[in-house]
N, C-alpha and C positions, 0 to 999 in steps of 0.2 A: 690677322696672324694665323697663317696654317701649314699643313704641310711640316709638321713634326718643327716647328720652328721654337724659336727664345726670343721673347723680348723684354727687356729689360727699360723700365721706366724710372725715374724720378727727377725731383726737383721740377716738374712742370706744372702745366696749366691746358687743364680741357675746357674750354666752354662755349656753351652756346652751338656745339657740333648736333645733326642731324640726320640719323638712318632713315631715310623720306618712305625706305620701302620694306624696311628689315629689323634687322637685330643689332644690339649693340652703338648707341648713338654718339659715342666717341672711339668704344677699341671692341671687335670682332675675334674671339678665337675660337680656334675653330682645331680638335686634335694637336695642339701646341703648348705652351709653358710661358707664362704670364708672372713677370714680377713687379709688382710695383713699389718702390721704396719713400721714404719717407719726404715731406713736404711739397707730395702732388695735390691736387684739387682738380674735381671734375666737377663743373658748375651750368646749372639749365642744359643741360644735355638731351636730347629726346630721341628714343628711335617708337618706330611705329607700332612695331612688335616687342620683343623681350630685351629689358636691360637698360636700359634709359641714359647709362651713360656706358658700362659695363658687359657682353652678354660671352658668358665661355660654355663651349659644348664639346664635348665628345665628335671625333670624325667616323662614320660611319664610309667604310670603299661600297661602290657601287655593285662591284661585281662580287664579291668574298663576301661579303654584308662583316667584314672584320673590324671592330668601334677600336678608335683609337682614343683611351679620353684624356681629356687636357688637367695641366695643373697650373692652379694660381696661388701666387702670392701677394699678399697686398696688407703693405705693413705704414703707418703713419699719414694716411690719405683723409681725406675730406670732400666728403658728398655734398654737393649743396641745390634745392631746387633739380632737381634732374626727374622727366618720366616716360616711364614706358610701359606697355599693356598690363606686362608681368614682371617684377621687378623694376621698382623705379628707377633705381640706382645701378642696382646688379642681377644680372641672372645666370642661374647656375644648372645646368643640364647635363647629368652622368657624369660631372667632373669631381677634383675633389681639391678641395682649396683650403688654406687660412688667412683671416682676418686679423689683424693685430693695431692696437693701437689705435682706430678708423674713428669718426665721428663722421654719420649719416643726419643730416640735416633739414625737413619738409621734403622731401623728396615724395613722391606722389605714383602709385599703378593705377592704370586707367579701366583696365579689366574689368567688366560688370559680371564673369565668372571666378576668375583665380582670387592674386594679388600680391603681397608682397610688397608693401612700399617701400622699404629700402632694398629687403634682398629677399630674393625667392629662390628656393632650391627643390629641382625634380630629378632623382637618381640619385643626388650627389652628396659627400661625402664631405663634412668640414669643419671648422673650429673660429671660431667666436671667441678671441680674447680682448677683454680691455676696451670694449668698446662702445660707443654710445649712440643713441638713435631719440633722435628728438624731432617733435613734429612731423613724423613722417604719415603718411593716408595712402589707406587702399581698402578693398571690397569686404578682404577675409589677411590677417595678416599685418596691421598697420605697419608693424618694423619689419618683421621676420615671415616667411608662407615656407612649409615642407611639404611637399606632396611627393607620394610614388619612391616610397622605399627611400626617401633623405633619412641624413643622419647627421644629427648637429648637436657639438658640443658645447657650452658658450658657458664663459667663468669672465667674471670682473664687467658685468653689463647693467650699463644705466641708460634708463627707457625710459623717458616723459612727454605724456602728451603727443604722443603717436595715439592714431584710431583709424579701426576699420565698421566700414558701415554695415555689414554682416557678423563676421564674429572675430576673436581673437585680438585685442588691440595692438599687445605688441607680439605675441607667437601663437603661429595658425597653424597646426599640427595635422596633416591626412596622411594615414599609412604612413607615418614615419616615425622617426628617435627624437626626441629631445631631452637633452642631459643638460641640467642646470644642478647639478652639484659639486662642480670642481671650486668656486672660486665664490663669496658675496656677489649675487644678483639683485640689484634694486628696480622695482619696477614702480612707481609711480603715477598716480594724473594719467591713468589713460583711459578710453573708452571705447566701447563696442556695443552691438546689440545684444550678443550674447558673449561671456567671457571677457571679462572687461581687458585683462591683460595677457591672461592664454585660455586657448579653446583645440582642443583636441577631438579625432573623430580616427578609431579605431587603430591609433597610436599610443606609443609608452613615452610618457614623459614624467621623467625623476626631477623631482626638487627637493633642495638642501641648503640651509645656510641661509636664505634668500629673505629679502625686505620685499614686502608685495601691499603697496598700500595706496588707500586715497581713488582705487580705479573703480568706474562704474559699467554697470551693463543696461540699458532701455530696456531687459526684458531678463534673461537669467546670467549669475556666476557673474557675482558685481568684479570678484578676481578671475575665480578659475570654472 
């Protein structure tokens, strides 16, 4: 999807699609407008690079160097089994999107730097409602990764049994926002080496309201 374009999804079925050399292992956008509505499922999805099933970016012109950046909507979907370097599920670069209603499910970043197992966001701007991330795995990141000026707001989210083999199990925080005090946050059963459930690295992250229990870390901040 590019090229200042709309597309408009639901009621389907991604699975088992393949970016063999790129980004985005079922849908590509690229400077455009992504909606997806309710009772889609994007399942074992893999691209090679960022996004696993997912990957939206900003379009940058060649000659003007002028970013065009994309927005997403994706409301009532279902991540299942999907991976890709940086973002298992999704990757989010200079855009700015919400999430509504979602369940991310093992979904898995293969990254031995970044990660992001279900969603990874660099530049980008977004909102987290209502939604849940279970089983997901990556390096730094198990559910959520923000690096490079993100900003994510995330209210009504239950996280169990996501881990990352470095830090953060369910939100990995570099140079960016995390707001978790709009809505009950439950984080649960997750694990990391350091941070069991969040791990932050010259970031502001506010919590409020929040359940944070039962998570371990192999080394420090069996929570935070």
């Amino acid at each position: 999807v590019a090229g200042l374009a709309t597309m408009e999804i639901g009621s389907s079925e991604f699975n088992s699609n393949n970016a063999t050399a790129g980004n985005g292992g079922a849908i590509y956008v690229d400077g455009s407008a992504l909606n997806v509505n309710a009772n889609t499922k994007f399942t074992g999805n893999t691209a090679v690079n960022h996004g696993g099933a997912i990957s939206v970016n900003d379009k940058v012109d060649t000659q003007t160097q002028v970013s065009t950046p994309s927005v997403a909507n994706i409301t009532g979907a279902v991540f299942g089994g999907n991976t890709g370097s940086n973002g298992g599920a999704v990757y989010f670069n200079d855009s700015t999107y919400t999430i509504t209603d979602c369940t991310f499910t093992e979904n898995t970043a293969t990254s031995d730097t970044y990660g992001g197992g279900a969603v990874y966001n660099t530049g980008a701007t977004g909102m987290l409602d209502k939604v849940k991330f279970v089983g997901n795995t990556a390096l730094r990141g198990g559910a959520v990764a923000l690096y490079t000026n993100s900003q994510v707001t995330a209210s009504d989210i239950i996280a169990s049994d996501n881990e990352a083999i470095a830090d953060g199990g369910v939100f990995y925080v570099n140079k960016g926002k995390l707001d978790l005090t709009k809505n009950p946050v439950v984080l649960t059963d997750n694990n990391a080496n350091n941070g069991g459930a969040v791990f932050a690295v010259s970031s502001d992250v506010d919590i409020y309201n929040a359940r944070i229990e039962n998570n371990r870390a192999t080394t420090n901040g069996g929570a935070l």
